[in-house]
N, C-alpha and C positions, 0 to 999 in steps of 0.2 A: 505370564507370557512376556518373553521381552521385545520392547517395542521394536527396533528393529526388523524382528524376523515377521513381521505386518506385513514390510517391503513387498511386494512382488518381485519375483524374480522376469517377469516380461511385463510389459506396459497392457495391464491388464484395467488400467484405470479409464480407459475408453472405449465405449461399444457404439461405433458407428450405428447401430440398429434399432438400440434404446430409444423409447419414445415416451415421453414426461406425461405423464396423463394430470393436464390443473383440473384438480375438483373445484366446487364453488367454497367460500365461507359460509361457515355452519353445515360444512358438508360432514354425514353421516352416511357411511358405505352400505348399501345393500348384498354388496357382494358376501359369499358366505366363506367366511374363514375357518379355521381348521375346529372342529367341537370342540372345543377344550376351554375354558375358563381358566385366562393366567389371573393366579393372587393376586388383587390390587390395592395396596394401602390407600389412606384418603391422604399420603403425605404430600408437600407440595415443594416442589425443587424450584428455589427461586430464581435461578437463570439456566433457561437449555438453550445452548447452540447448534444450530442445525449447520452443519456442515465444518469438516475439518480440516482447510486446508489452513493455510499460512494465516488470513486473518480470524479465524475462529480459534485456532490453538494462542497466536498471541491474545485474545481478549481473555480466553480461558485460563491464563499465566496470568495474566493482569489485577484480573477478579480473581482468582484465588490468592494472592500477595497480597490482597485487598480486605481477603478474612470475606468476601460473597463465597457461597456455595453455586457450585455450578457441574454441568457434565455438556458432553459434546454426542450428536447421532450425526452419522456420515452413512449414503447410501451406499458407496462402494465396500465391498468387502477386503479392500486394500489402499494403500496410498501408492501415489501412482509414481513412476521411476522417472516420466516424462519430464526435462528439463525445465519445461515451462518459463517462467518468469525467469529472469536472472540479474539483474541493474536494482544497487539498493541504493538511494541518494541517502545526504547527510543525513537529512530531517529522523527519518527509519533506523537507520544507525545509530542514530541520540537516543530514541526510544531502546536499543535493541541495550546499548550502552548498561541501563536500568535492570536490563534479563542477566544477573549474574555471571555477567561477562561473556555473555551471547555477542557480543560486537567482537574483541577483542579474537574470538574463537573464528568468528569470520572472515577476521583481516589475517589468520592467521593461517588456514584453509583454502583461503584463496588464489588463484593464480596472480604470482608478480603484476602489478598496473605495468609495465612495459611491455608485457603479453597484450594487453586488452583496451590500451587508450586508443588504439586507432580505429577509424572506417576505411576500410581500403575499396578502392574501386579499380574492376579491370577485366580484362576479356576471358580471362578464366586463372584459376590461381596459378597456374605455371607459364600465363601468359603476358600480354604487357599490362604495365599498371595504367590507368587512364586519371589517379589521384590520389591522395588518401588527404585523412582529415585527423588530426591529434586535438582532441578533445580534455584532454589535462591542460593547465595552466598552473603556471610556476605557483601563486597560488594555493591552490587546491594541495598542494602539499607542507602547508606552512601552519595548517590548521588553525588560524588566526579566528575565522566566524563563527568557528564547530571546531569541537575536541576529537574526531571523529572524521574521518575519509570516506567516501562512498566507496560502493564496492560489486564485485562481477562476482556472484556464485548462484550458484543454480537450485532451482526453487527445492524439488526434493532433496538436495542437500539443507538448503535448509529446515526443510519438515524433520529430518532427523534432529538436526540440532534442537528443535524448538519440541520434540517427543522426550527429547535425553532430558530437557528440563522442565518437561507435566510429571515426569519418571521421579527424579529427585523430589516433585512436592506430590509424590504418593500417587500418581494421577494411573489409573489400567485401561489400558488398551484389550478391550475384548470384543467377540461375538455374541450372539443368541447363545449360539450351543455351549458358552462359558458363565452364561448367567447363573450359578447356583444359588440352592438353598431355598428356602419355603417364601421371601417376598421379592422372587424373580420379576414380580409386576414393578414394585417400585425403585427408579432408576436413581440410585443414590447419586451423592457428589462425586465427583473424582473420576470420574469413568469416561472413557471414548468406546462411545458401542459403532462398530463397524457391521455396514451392513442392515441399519435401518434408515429406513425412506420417509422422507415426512409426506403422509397421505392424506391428511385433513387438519384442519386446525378450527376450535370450537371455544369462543369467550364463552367465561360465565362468571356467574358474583366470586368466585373463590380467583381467577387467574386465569391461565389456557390451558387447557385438554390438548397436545398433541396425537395425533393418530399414525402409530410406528409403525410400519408393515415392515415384515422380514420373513427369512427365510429358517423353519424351526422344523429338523429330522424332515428336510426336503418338502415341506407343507408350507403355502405362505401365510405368516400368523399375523397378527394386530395388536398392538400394545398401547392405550393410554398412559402416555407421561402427562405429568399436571405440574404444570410452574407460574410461576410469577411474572415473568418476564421471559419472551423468546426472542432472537435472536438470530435471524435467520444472514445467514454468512456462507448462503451457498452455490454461489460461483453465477457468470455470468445469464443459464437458463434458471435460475432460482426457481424452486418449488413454492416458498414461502411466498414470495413476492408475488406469483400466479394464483394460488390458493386467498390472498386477498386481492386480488383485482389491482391489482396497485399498476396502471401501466407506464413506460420507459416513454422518454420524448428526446427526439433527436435525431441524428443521422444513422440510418442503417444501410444495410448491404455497400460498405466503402469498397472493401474488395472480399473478394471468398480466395481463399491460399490452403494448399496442401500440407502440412507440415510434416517434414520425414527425420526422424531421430535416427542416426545411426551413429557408429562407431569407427575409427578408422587413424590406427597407431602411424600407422604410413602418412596419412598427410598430416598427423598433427607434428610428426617431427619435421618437414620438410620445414610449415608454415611457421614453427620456430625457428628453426633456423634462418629463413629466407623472408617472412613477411608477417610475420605478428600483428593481430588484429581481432575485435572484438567481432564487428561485423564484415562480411566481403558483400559487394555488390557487384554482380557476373551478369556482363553483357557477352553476346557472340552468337553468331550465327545459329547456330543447333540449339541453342537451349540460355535463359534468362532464370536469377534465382537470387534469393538474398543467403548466406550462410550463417548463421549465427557460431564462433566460436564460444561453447563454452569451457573446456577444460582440453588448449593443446598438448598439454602433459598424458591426460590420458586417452586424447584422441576424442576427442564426444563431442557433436556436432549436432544441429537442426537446420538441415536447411529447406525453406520456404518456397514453394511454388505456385505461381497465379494458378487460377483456376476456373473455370468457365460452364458450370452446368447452366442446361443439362445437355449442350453438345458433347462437354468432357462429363464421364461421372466418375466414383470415388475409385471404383473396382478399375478403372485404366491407370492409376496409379497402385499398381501390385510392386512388388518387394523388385522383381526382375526390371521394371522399368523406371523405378526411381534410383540404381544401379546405374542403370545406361545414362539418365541422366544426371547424376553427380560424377561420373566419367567425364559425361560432355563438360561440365562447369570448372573440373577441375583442371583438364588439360591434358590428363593421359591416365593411364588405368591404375588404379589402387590393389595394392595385393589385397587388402585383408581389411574391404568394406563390412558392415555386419549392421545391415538395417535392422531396426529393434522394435521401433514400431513409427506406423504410417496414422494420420487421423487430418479429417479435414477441419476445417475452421469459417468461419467469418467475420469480417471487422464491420465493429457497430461501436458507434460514440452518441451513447446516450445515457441520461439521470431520469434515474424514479422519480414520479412526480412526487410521492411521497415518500418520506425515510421512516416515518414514524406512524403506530397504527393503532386501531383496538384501545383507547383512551390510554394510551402510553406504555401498552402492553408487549407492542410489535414492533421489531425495531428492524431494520435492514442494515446492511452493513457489507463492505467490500465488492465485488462484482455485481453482488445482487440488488447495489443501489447503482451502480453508474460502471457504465462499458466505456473503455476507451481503446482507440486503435496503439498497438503495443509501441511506438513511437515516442521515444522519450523515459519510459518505462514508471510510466503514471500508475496503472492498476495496481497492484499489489501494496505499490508505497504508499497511493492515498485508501487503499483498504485498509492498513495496518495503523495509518493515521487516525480515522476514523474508530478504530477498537482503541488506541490513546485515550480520545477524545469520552468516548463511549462509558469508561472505565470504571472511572472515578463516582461518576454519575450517577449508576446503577448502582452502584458501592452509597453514594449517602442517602438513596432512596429504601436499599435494604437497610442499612442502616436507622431508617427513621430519622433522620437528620433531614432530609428534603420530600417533599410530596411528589409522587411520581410527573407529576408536569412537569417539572426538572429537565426529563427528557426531549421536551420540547424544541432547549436550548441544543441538542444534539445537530434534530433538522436544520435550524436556524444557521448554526453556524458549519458543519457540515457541507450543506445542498450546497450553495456557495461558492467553497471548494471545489467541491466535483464541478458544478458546470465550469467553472474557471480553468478547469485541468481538462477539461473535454474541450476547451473552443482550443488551447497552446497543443494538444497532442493533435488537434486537425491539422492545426495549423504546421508541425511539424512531420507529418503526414504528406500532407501537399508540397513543402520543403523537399521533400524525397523524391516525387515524383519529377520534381524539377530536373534530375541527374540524365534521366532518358527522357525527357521529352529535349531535351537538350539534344541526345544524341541521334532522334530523329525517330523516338519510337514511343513518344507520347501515350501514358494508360487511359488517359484519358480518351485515346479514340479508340485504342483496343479495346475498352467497356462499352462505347458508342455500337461498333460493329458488329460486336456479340449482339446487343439488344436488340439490333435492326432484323437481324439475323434470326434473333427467338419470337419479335413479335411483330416484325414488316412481313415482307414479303418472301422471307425466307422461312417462316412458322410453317406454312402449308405444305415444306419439302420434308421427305424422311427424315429422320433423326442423323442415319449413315450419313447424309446427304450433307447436311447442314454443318455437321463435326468435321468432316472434307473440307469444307468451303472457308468455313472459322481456321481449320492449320492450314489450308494455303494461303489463307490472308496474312497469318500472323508470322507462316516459313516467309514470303513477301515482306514484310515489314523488318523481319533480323534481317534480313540483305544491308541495311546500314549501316549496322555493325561492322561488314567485312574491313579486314584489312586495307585493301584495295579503296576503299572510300573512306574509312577513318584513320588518316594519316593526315602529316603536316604537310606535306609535298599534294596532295588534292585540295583544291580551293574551299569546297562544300566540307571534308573533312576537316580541315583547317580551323574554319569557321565554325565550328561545333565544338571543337577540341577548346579554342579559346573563351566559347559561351561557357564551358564545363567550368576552366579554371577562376573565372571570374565568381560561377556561383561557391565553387571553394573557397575561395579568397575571401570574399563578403559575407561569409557566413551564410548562404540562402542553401546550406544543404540539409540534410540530418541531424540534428543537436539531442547529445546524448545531456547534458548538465544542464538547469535549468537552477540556479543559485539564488535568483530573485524570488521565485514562485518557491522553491523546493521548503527556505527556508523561513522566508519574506510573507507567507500567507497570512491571514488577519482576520480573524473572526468581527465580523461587521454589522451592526446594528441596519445598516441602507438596505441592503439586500433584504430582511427579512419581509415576507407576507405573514408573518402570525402575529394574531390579534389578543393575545393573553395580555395584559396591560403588566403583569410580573416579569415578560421575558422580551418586554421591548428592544431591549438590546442583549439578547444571552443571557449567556452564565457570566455576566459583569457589568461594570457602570460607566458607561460610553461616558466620553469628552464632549464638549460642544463645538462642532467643527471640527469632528474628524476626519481623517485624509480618506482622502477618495483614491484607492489602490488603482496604478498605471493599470491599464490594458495588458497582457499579455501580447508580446510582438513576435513569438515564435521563432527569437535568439537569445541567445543569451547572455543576463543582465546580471551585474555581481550585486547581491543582495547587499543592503543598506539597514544598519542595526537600528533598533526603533523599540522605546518602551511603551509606547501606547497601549491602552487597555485590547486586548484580542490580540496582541501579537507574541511570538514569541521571545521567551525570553534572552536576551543577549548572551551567548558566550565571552568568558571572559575567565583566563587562569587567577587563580586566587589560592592565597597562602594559609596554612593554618597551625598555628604553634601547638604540639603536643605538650602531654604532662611531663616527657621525658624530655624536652625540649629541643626535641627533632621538631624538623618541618615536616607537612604535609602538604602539597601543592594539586588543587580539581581545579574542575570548574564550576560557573556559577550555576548552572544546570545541575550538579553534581548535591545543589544544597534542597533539591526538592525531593523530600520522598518520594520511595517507590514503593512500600511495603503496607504505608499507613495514610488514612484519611487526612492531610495536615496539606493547609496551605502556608507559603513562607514570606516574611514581612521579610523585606530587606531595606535596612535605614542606614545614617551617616550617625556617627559618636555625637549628634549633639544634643543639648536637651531637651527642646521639645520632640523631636525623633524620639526621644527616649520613652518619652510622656505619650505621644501616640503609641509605641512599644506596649506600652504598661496598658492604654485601654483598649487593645485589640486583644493583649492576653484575656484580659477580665470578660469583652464580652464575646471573645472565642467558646469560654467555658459556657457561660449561657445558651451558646448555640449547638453544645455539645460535638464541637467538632478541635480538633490540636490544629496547631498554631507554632511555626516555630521560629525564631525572629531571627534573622541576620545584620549582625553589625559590620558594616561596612569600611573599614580602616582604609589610610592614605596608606602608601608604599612605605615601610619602614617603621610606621605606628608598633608594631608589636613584638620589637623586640627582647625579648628577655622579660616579656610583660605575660601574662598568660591569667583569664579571668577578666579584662579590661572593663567589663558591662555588667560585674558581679553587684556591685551597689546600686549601681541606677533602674537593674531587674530584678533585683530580688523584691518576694519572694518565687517567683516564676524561673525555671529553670532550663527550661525550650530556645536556649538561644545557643549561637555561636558567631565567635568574635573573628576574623579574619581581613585578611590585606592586599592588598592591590597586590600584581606580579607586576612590575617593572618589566616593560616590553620597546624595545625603537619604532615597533610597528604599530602598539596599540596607545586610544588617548587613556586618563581614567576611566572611571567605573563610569562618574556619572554626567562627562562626557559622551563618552560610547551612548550612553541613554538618552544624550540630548536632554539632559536634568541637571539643576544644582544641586548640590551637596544638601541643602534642606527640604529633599524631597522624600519619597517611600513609594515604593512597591511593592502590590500583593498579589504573589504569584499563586496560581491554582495547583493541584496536582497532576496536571497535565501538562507543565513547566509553559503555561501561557498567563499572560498579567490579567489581571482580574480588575484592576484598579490602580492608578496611582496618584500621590499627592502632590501637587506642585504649585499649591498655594496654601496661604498660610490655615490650620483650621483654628477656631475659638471652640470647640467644643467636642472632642476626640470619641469620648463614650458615642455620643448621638452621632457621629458621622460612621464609625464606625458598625456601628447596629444598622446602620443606613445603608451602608456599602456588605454586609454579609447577608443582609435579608434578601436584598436583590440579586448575588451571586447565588446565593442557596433557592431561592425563590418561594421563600417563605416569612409569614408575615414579621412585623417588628416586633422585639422582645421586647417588655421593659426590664429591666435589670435593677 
């Protein structure tokens, strides 16, 4: 079947009605499933992912480049058309970089950045503008920190692209009813089964038992899959995550919003022509909404509605009334609206207490460990970071190269993350909110008054009653909006108008870039509460006195390169002399596999560099993991030279020799690193530093055995 024709032809991937039923752990169904005994091997699939959306398909790409065996169960029996996420920052991009030009494909699909760098604000799109906000910087296009530009495209487009390349490494998208052949029970690698539900989950001495329910000749059936490791990646209400108790801490119910996807060729040529913009923010008497542009070329839209049960409920927003109101937002009537589909929502900003479960069996990942309000466009990015992070990990545990505690390091450096992205996405959240309470219509009191409303002394009035009272407070409250009062010639509008521009001016609105945190993040030994005495600091070998990462301040900060152990690794173009002696020009990101388990030394030509070089090879092979060294040249070192490091590494052949790119922007290599030229870095497969040296060592074997045992987290070899 080919993946594509999956797609739903209507947004079929949300049933307002569906209700999640969490069984307990160790739960076994009483219910009676259909008579039928499915075939079941005793084989065991060493990673299943529960859930298919964006971060479950890339971990699934990741681990199988990785040479792990893996398959994917998703409950829907389709992927859904709904635009969803759309905002990929650099960090995601680097990774995507690594998916066979998955980046590349992106930046090439997607609408022109002059379509989409603004936030526009105004009283309806063909009304006055009240601001906008240009969130590119001269910058952001120079690719100086990252080889790689962030980007605006739309999540189910991206599920296609990221299906077209499980396609290429053999990967089948199928059903139940496609299952053939006589060991239908056992869910081989390579497979996306659409259409099963994770219904129970059950340890035992062999790995997890999941329990599939689906739908078999209209009969609901039960399938035991048995894996090594599960992986649950599925979405904000997580099955997996309820099935062990694992509960969420944080802020909930921020706001509850409608979300109306529709289409509309009419306004999207207007708003090319006349106002291009990523998001609109539409105040005005009749009606308030945020619009998400995502494609003005083809017209495709989402736009956002507060929302208020149970005075409003979901069925008051029908097809015919979300018409009327993107009428009102827009400013006059659209020929050729075509709502596609309507589904409600709520924003919650919270992290699983725990990532990791079932003595390192259970692992969470993407929505299903941490909610953020869509602000900034945190979730997806640090889902898809998280499957990064994930990756490799699992890979040297199947591999037998690390003891499943390994994963430990996941939590540690992970949780982290996520609460750090959860307190800058509040905080840019409340940034937003600043826009209208500015202009005199504060949500924060329209949340106040619903509540008085559902649980003062307005609970004891009808339902009718109460939904009256709530739209004439809130028709009362757009009255500030009007014309007549927000204008520069009225004193009170005046004064509102100039609050507005100030908060644009100073940054205090919306921020779509976040370059500090995006890129700048730092896997940190402080934050951890686990007590494994092996993963005191991760998956690496902390410094003494390492920096204590700024606060998140909810603007934006231009990230600052930094090779400390947890951070990532600096971008930086670099040269490489071919056999033909042509050039080749990447970057340093560009020297860390993606296909194989290998971590990469990068050193300066001297000789003890070299001699560390030589005992990381030796006790690499001990630790049965590749190794591949980068030799680090000054600007102009290699030319007409090709081999430069052939004597001082042989016999070891894992290296490659390469040269600074001469930039007016950029300093050296080991500059940029805050390092001298006698130092060395050991970067992971997750292009984050593992280790670096920047003192002299006397005994390279033993420090070396020192610094892989603690990354691997397994005990000292002797060699």
């Amino acid at each position: 079947m080919g993946f594509l024709k999956i797609f739903s032809k209507s947004n079929r991937f949300y049933n307002p009605k569906t209700k999640i039923k969490a069984y307990p752990f160790h739960y076994i169904s009483n219910r009676r499933y259909r008579d039928v005994t499915i075939n079941e091997r005793a084989e065991i699939l060493p990673v299943l992912i529960v859930g298919a959306g964006p971060v479950g398909l890339v971990l699934s790409i990741l681990l199988t480049k990785l040479g792990v065996k893996c398959a994917v169960i998703e409950k829907s029996s389709s992927f859904s058309q709904h635009p969803q996420a759309h905002f990929i920052n650099n960090r995601t991009m680097e990774v995507f970089r690594k998916l066979d030009g998955l980046a590349e494909e992106i930046e090439r699909l997607q609408p022109p950045v002059d379509l989409w760098r603004k936030f526009i604000y105004c009283t309806s799109l063909y009304g006055s503008m009240l601001g906008s906000v240009d969130h590119m910087q001269p910058q952001d296009f120079k690719r100086v920190v990252s080889p790689v530009s962030v980007a605006h495209f739309s999540q189910y487009k991206l599920t296609k692209l990221l299906l077209k390349q499980l396609e290429k490494l053999n990967f089948c998208v199928c059903t139940s009813d496609e299952l053939e052949g006589p060991n239908r029970g056992w869910i081989g690698e390579r497979n996306i089964l659409l259409g099963y539900e994770c219904a129970s989950i059950t340890a035992t001495d062999d790995g997890i038992v999941v329990g599939a329910k689906f739908l078999k000749d209209g009969v609901m059936t039960v399938r035991n899959i048995r894996c090594g490791i599960l992986v649950g990646s599925d979405g904000a209400g997580s099955t997996v995550r309820k099935l062990m108790g694992v509960a969420m801490k944080g802020e909930t119910d921020l706001q509850k919003l409608v979300s109306v996807h529709f289409m509309s060729r009419d306004l999207g040529n207007y708003l090319l022509g006349e106002r291009p913009g990523m998001l609109f923010f539409i105040f005005n008497t009749e009606a308030i909404g945020v619009l998400v542009a995502h494609d003005l070329d083809q017209g495709e839209f989402v736009l956002q509605l507060p929302f208020y049960p149970p005075q409003q409920t979901f069925e008051d927003f029908n097809a015919k009334v979300c018409e009327e109101l993107i009428t009102k937002l827009v400013g006059r009537k659209l020929v050729d609206i075509n709502v596609i589909g309507i589904k409600p929502w709520v924003m919650h900003a919270e992290v699983a207490e725990k990532f990791v479960s079932s003595n390192n069996q259970i692992i969470l990942a993407g929505d299903a460990a941490h909610r953020f309000p869509p602000a900034g466009g945190f979730g997806m990015n640090t889902g898809i970071q998280d499957a990064h992070n994930l990756a490799w990990k699992i890979a040297a545990i199947v591999k037998g190269v690390s003891p499943s505690s390994l994963l430990q390091t996941y939590e540690m450096e992970r949780k982290p993350v996520a609460v750090s992205n959860t307190a800058l996405s509040i905080q840019n959240f409340r940034a937003a909110m600043k826009v209208p309470a500015a202009l005199g219509i504060d949500p924060a009191v329209a949340n106040s008054v619903q509540r008085i409303i559902s649980s003062g002394f307005g609970s004891i009035l009808p339902t009718g009653l109460q939904k009256a009272i709530l739209d004439g407070i809130f028709m009362v409250g757009r009255k500030q909006l009007s014309e007549s009062l927000l204008n520069e010639n009225n004193p009170l509008g005046s004064l509102r108008l100039g609050k507005l521009r100030r908060i644009f001016e100073e940054g205090d609105s919306l921020q779509l870039q976040f370059p500090a945190e995006d890129l700048g993040f730092r896997y940190n030994c402080s934050n951890s509460c686990l007590t494994d005495i092996r993963y005191l600091a991760g998956a690496l070998v902390p410094e003494d006195g390492d920096t204590v990462l700024e606060a998140p301040t909810g603007r934006r900060r231009d990230y600052v390169p930094c090779a400390e152990p947890g951070a990532r690794l600096p971008h930086m173009n670099i040269r490489r002399l071919l056999k033909d002696s042509s050039e080749e020009t990447l970057s340093t990101l560009d020297l860390v596999s993606e296909d194989k388990l290998e971590f990469l030394l990068i050193i300066s030509p001297k000789k003890k560099s070299c001699d560390l070089a030589r005992a990381a090879f030796k006790v690499s092979e001990g630790f049965d993991v590749s190794l591949k060294v980068c030799v680090m040249w000054p600007h102009g070192s290699l030319v007409n030279r090709l081999n430069r490091s052939n004597e001082t590494l042989t016999p070891w052949s894992n290296y490659i020799d390469v040269e600074e790119v001469s930039m007016s922007s950029t300093s050296s290599w080991w500059d940029t690193c805050q390092m001298t030229n006698d130092g060395a870095i050991l970067v992971r497969p997750d292009e984050h530093i593992a280790w670096r040296k920047t003192t002299v060592i006397l005994d390279p074997i033993s420090e070396m055995e020192s610094v892989f045992s603690q990354v691997l987290g397994i005990q000292r070899t002797k060699l």
